[in-house]
C-alpha positions in Angstrom: -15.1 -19.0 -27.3 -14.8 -15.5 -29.3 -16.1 -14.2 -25.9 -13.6 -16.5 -23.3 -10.9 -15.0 -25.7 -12.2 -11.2 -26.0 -12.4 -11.2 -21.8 -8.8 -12.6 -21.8 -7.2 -9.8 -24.2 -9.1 -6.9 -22.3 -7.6 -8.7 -18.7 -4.1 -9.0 -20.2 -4.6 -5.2 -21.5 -5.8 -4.2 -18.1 -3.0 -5.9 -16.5 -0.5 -4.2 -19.1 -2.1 -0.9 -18.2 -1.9 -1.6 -14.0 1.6 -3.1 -14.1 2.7 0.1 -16.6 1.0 2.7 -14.4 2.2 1.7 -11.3 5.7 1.1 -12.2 5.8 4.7 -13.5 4.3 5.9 -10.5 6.4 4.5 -8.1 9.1 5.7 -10.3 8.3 9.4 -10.9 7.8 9.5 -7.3 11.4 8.5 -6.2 12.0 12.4 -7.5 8.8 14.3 -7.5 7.1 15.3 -4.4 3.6 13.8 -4.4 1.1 16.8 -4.9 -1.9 14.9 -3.4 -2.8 11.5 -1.5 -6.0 9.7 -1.5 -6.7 10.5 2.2 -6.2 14.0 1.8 -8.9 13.9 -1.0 -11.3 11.8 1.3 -10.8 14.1 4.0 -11.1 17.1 2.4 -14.7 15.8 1.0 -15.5 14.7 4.8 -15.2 18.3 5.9 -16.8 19.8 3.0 -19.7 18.0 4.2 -19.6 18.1 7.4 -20.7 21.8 8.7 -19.0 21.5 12.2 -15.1 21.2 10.3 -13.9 23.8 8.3 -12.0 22.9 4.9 -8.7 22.7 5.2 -5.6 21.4 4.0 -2.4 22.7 5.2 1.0 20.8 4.1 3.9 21.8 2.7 6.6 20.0 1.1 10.4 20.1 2.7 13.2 17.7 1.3 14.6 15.4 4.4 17.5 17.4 4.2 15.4 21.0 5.8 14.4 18.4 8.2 15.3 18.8 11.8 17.3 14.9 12.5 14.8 14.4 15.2 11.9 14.3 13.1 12.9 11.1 11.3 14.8 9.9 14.8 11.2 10.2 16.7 8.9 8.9 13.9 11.8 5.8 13.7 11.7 5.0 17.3 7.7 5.1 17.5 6.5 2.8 14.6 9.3 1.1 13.5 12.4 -0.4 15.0 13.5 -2.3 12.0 13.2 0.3 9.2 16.8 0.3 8.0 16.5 -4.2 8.6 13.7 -5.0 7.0 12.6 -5.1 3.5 9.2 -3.2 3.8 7.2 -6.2 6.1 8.2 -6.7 9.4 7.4 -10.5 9.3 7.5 -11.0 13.5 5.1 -8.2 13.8 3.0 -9.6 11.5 2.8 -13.0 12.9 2.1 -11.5 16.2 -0.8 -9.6 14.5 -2.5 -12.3 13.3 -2.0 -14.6 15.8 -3.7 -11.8 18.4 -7.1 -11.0 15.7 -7.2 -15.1 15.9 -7.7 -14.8 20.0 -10.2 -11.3 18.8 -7.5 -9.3 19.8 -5.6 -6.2 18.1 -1.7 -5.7 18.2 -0.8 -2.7 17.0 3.0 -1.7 15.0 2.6 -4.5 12.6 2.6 -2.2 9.7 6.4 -0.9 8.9 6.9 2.9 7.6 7.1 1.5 3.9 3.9 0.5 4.2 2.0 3.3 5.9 3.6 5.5 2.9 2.1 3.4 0.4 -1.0 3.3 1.8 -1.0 7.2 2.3 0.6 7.5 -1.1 -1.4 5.1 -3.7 -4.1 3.8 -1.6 -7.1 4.6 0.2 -8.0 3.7 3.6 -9.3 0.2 3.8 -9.3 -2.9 5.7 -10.4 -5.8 2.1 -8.2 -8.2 1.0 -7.9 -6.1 -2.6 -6.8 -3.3 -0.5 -4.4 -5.7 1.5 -3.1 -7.2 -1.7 -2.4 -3.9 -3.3 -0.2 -2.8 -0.7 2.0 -5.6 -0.1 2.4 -4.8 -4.2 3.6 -0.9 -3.7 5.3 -2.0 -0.6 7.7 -4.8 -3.0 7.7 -2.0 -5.5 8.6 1.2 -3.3 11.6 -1.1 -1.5 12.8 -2.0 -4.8 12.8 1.3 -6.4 13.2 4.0 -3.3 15.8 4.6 -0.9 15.3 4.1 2.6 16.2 8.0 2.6 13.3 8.6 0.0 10.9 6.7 2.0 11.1 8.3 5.1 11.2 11.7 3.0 7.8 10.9 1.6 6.4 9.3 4.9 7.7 12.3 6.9 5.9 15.3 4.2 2.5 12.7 3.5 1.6 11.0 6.7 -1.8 12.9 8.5 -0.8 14.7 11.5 -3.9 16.5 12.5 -7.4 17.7 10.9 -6.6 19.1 7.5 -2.9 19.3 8.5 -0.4 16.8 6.6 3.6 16.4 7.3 6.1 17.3 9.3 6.5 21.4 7.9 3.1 21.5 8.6 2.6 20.6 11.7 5.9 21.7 13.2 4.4 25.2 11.6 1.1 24.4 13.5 2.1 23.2 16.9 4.9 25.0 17.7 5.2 27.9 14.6 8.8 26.9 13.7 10.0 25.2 10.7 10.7 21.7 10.7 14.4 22.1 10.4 14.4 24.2 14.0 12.6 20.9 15.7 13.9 19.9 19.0 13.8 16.2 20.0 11.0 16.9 22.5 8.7 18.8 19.8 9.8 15.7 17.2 9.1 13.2 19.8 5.5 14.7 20.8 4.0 15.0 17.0 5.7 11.1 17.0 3.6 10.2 20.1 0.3 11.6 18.2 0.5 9.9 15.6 -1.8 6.4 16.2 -4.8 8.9 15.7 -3.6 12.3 15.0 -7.3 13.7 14.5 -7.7 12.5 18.6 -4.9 13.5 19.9 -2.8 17.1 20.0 1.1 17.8 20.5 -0.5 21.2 21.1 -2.8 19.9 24.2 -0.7 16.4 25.1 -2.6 14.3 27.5 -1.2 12.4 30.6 -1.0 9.3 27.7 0.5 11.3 25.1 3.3 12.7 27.9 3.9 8.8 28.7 4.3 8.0 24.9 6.8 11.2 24.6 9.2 10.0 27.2 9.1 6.3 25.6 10.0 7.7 22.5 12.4 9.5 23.5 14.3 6.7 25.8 13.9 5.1 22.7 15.4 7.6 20.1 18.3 8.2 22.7 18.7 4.3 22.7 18.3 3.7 19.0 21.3 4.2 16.5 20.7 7.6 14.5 19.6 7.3 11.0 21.7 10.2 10.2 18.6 11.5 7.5 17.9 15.3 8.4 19.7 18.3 9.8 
Protein backbone atom coordinates (compact mmCIF):
# COMPACT_ATOMS: atom_id res chain seq x y z
CA UNK A 1 0.00 0.00 0.00
CA UNK A 2 2.89 2.56 1.26
CA UNK A 3 4.07 2.03 -2.41
CA UNK A 4 0.32 2.39 -4.41
CA UNK A 5 0.27 5.58 -2.28
CA UNK A 6 4.03 6.93 -2.80
CA UNK A 7 3.40 6.34 -6.89
CA UNK A 8 0.08 8.39 -6.49
CA UNK A 9 1.75 11.50 -4.65
CA UNK A 10 4.81 11.58 -7.15
CA UNK A 11 1.81 11.41 -10.27
CA UNK A 12 -0.22 14.12 -8.60
CA UNK A 13 3.26 16.15 -8.12
CA UNK A 14 4.09 15.54 -11.67
CA UNK A 15 0.80 16.50 -12.80
CA UNK A 16 1.06 19.82 -10.46
CA UNK A 17 4.40 20.46 -12.11
CA UNK A 18 2.99 19.77 -16.08
CA UNK A 19 -0.29 21.62 -15.44
CA UNK A 20 1.94 24.65 -13.68
CA UNK A 21 4.60 24.75 -16.44
CA UNK A 22 2.51 24.76 -19.19
CA UNK A 23 0.07 27.26 -18.04
CA UNK A 24 3.02 29.64 -17.48
CA UNK A 25 4.40 28.87 -20.71
CA UNK A 26 1.52 29.54 -22.66
CA UNK A 27 1.25 32.60 -20.66
CA UNK A 28 4.65 34.19 -20.86
CA UNK A 29 4.39 33.49 -24.43
CA UNK A 30 1.23 35.66 -25.10
CA UNK A 31 4.18 38.64 -24.63
CA UNK A 32 7.52 37.24 -25.16
CA UNK A 33 8.72 36.22 -28.49
CA UNK A 34 9.76 32.56 -28.30
CA UNK A 35 13.62 32.37 -28.53
CA UNK A 36 13.70 28.68 -29.79
CA UNK A 37 11.25 25.82 -30.96
CA UNK A 38 11.82 22.12 -30.72
CA UNK A 39 12.17 21.81 -34.55
CA UNK A 40 14.64 24.35 -34.87
CA UNK A 41 16.72 22.39 -32.25
CA UNK A 42 16.08 18.97 -34.12
CA UNK A 43 17.06 20.51 -37.24
CA UNK A 44 19.93 22.18 -36.25
CA UNK A 45 21.29 18.70 -34.79
CA UNK A 46 20.30 17.07 -38.29
CA UNK A 47 22.64 19.34 -40.15
CA UNK A 48 25.35 19.28 -37.63
CA UNK A 49 25.50 15.76 -38.59
CA UNK A 50 24.88 15.62 -41.74
CA UNK A 51 28.12 16.87 -43.82
CA UNK A 52 26.22 17.72 -47.14
CA UNK A 53 23.99 20.80 -45.02
CA UNK A 54 25.62 23.48 -43.54
CA UNK A 55 24.48 24.81 -39.94
CA UNK A 56 22.24 27.27 -40.11
CA UNK A 57 19.65 29.02 -38.46
CA UNK A 58 18.39 32.26 -39.74
CA UNK A 59 15.07 33.85 -38.20
CA UNK A 60 14.38 36.90 -36.93
CA UNK A 61 11.67 38.17 -34.83
CA UNK A 62 9.10 41.07 -36.23
CA UNK A 63 5.80 41.96 -34.23
CA UNK A 64 2.59 41.41 -36.77
CA UNK A 65 2.47 44.92 -36.86
CA UNK A 66 6.20 45.28 -39.29
CA UNK A 67 4.30 42.74 -41.10
CA UNK A 68 3.40 43.35 -44.65
CA UNK A 69 -0.88 42.51 -44.50
CA UNK A 70 -0.27 40.04 -47.15
CA UNK A 71 1.80 37.80 -45.15
CA UNK A 72 -0.98 36.86 -42.71
CA UNK A 73 -3.68 37.34 -45.80
CA UNK A 74 -1.62 34.54 -47.86
CA UNK A 75 -0.74 32.08 -44.98
CA UNK A 76 -4.80 32.60 -44.07
CA UNK A 77 -6.09 31.71 -47.43
CA UNK A 78 -3.61 28.59 -47.80
CA UNK A 79 -4.09 26.50 -44.54
CA UNK A 80 -6.87 27.77 -42.99
CA UNK A 81 -10.25 29.21 -44.07
CA UNK A 82 -11.82 29.24 -40.70
CA UNK A 83 -9.05 30.79 -38.47
CA UNK A 84 -11.06 33.71 -37.13
CA UNK A 85 -14.42 30.80 -36.82
CA UNK A 86 -13.02 28.21 -35.22
CA UNK A 87 -11.82 27.55 -31.75
CA UNK A 88 -8.40 26.03 -32.67
CA UNK A 89 -9.90 22.44 -34.37
CA UNK A 90 -11.47 22.57 -37.41
CA UNK A 91 -13.93 19.72 -36.63
CA UNK A 92 -15.15 19.08 -40.60
CA UNK A 93 -11.62 18.83 -41.62
CA UNK A 94 -10.94 16.54 -39.18
CA UNK A 95 -13.71 14.22 -39.84
CA UNK A 96 -12.84 14.28 -43.36
CA UNK A 97 -9.21 13.25 -42.27
CA UNK A 98 -10.04 10.37 -40.54
CA UNK A 99 -12.62 9.19 -42.54
CA UNK A 100 -9.94 9.27 -45.68
CA UNK A 101 -6.77 7.33 -43.35
CA UNK A 102 -9.88 4.69 -42.72
CA UNK A 103 -10.10 4.18 -46.84
CA UNK A 104 -5.64 4.36 -46.48
CA UNK A 105 -5.95 7.64 -47.75
CA UNK A 106 -4.44 11.17 -46.59
CA UNK A 107 -6.40 14.54 -46.72
CA UNK A 108 -4.41 17.16 -46.09
CA UNK A 109 -5.51 20.98 -44.21
CA UNK A 110 -7.01 19.14 -41.27
CA UNK A 111 -4.72 20.87 -38.93
CA UNK A 112 -5.81 24.73 -38.18
CA UNK A 113 -2.92 27.52 -37.72
CA UNK A 114 -3.49 27.16 -33.79
CA UNK A 115 -2.36 24.02 -33.98
CA UNK A 116 0.63 24.06 -36.29
CA UNK A 117 1.97 26.90 -33.76
CA UNK A 118 1.67 24.67 -30.92
CA UNK A 119 3.21 22.03 -32.44
CA UNK A 120 6.16 24.33 -33.75
CA UNK A 121 6.03 26.06 -30.38
CA UNK A 122 5.88 23.27 -27.42
CA UNK A 123 6.16 20.13 -29.40
CA UNK A 124 8.20 18.10 -31.36
CA UNK A 125 7.47 16.53 -34.62
CA UNK A 126 5.47 13.37 -34.09
CA UNK A 127 2.71 11.32 -35.30
CA UNK A 128 1.84 9.05 -31.31
CA UNK A 129 -1.17 9.42 -29.66
CA UNK A 130 0.96 11.22 -26.55
CA UNK A 131 2.08 13.65 -29.08
CA UNK A 132 -1.60 13.87 -30.41
CA UNK A 133 -2.95 14.29 -26.94
CA UNK A 134 -0.48 16.99 -26.06
CA UNK A 135 -1.45 19.17 -28.76
CA UNK A 136 -5.05 19.20 -28.65
CA UNK A 137 -4.02 20.38 -24.79
CA UNK A 138 -1.78 23.63 -25.98
CA UNK A 139 -4.23 23.98 -28.76
CA UNK A 140 -7.43 24.46 -25.75
CA UNK A 141 -4.77 26.44 -23.86
CA UNK A 142 -3.24 28.84 -26.59
CA UNK A 143 -7.17 29.70 -27.80
CA UNK A 144 -7.98 30.39 -24.33
CA UNK A 145 -5.15 32.51 -23.43
CA UNK A 146 -3.91 34.18 -26.98
CA UNK A 147 -5.49 36.37 -29.38
CA UNK A 148 -6.15 35.31 -32.71
CA UNK A 149 -3.73 38.37 -33.39
CA UNK A 150 -1.07 36.69 -31.17
CA UNK A 151 -1.44 33.49 -32.80
CA UNK A 152 -0.87 34.25 -36.18
CA UNK A 153 2.08 36.59 -34.83
CA UNK A 154 3.82 33.59 -33.39
CA UNK A 155 2.77 31.18 -36.33
CA UNK A 156 3.97 33.83 -38.88
CA UNK A 157 7.85 34.44 -36.98
CA UNK A 158 8.05 30.28 -35.86
CA UNK A 159 6.69 28.21 -38.70
CA UNK A 160 9.89 26.48 -41.01
CA UNK A 161 10.05 28.13 -44.29
CA UNK A 162 13.16 26.64 -45.73
CA UNK A 163 16.49 24.76 -44.55
CA UNK A 164 17.81 26.53 -41.45
CA UNK A 165 15.49 29.51 -42.37
CA UNK A 166 12.46 30.15 -39.87
CA UNK A 167 9.55 33.00 -40.27
CA UNK A 168 8.30 35.34 -42.33
CA UNK A 169 11.54 38.29 -41.84
CA UNK A 170 13.56 35.58 -42.65
CA UNK A 171 12.54 34.32 -45.45
CA UNK A 172 11.10 37.50 -47.02
CA UNK A 173 15.01 38.56 -46.23
CA UNK A 174 16.10 35.29 -48.14
CA UNK A 175 13.88 35.10 -51.13
CA UNK A 176 13.41 38.33 -52.16
CA UNK A 177 16.09 40.55 -49.73
CA UNK A 178 13.32 42.88 -48.47
CA UNK A 179 11.78 43.07 -45.15
CA UNK A 180 8.65 41.56 -44.37
CA UNK A 181 6.84 44.72 -44.02
CA UNK A 182 7.77 45.68 -48.01
CA UNK A 183 5.97 42.12 -49.04
CA UNK A 184 3.75 42.26 -52.04
CA UNK A 185 0.81 39.88 -52.20
CA UNK A 186 2.60 37.82 -54.93
CA UNK A 187 5.90 37.41 -52.77
CA UNK A 188 3.34 36.61 -49.57
CA UNK A 189 1.37 34.39 -51.60
CA UNK A 190 4.52 32.24 -53.05
CA UNK A 191 6.38 31.61 -49.47
CA UNK A 192 2.34 30.59 -48.60
CA UNK A 193 2.38 28.13 -51.59
CA UNK A 194 5.82 26.53 -50.18
CA UNK A 195 4.77 25.92 -47.17
CA UNK A 196 3.39 21.89 -47.22
CA UNK A 197 7.25 21.07 -47.34
CA UNK A 198 9.30 24.10 -47.30
CA UNK A 199 12.66 22.07 -47.30
CA UNK A 200 11.30 20.68 -51.02
CA UNK A 201 10.09 23.41 -52.39
CA UNK A 202 11.57 27.28 -53.10
CA UNK A 203 9.62 30.67 -53.60
CA UNK A 204 13.10 31.40 -54.93
CA UNK A 205 12.93 28.46 -57.85
CA UNK A 206 8.75 28.01 -57.85
CA UNK A 207 7.83 25.02 -59.90
CA UNK A 208 4.95 24.64 -62.52
CA UNK A 209 3.02 23.26 -58.99
CA UNK A 210 4.13 25.86 -56.82
CA UNK A 211 3.02 28.70 -59.67
CA UNK A 212 -0.51 26.72 -59.70
CA UNK A 213 -0.66 26.97 -55.73
CA UNK A 214 0.31 30.83 -56.00
CA UNK A 215 -2.51 31.83 -58.18
CA UNK A 216 -5.03 29.65 -55.92
CA UNK A 217 -3.90 31.51 -53.08
CA UNK A 218 -4.22 34.36 -54.37
CA UNK A 219 -7.94 34.04 -55.94
CA UNK A 220 -8.35 32.98 -52.57
CA UNK A 221 -6.84 35.94 -50.46
CA UNK A 222 -8.65 38.37 -53.05
CA UNK A 223 -11.83 36.35 -52.29
CA UNK A 224 -11.33 36.01 -48.49
CA UNK A 225 -12.39 38.93 -46.01
CA UNK A 226 -9.05 40.67 -44.77
CA UNK A 227 -7.90 39.94 -41.35
CA UNK A 228 -6.76 43.39 -41.04
CA UNK A 229 -3.43 41.98 -38.89
CA UNK A 230 -0.22 43.64 -40.50
CA UNK A 231 0.81 46.72 -42.44
Amino acid sequence: MKVIRWIGKLIWKISLWFFGLSIGLVILYRFVPVPVTPLMVIRLVEQAFDPKKDVRLYKDWVSIDEMSRHAAQAVYAAEDQKFMDHNGFDIEAMEKAWENNKKGKRIKGASTITQQTVKNVFLWPSRSYVRKGLEAYFTVLVELIWSKERIMEVYLNVIEMGNGIYGIEAASQTFFNKSASKLSQSQAALIAAVLPNPRRWSPAKPTGYIRGRQAWILRQMNNLEPLGFGK
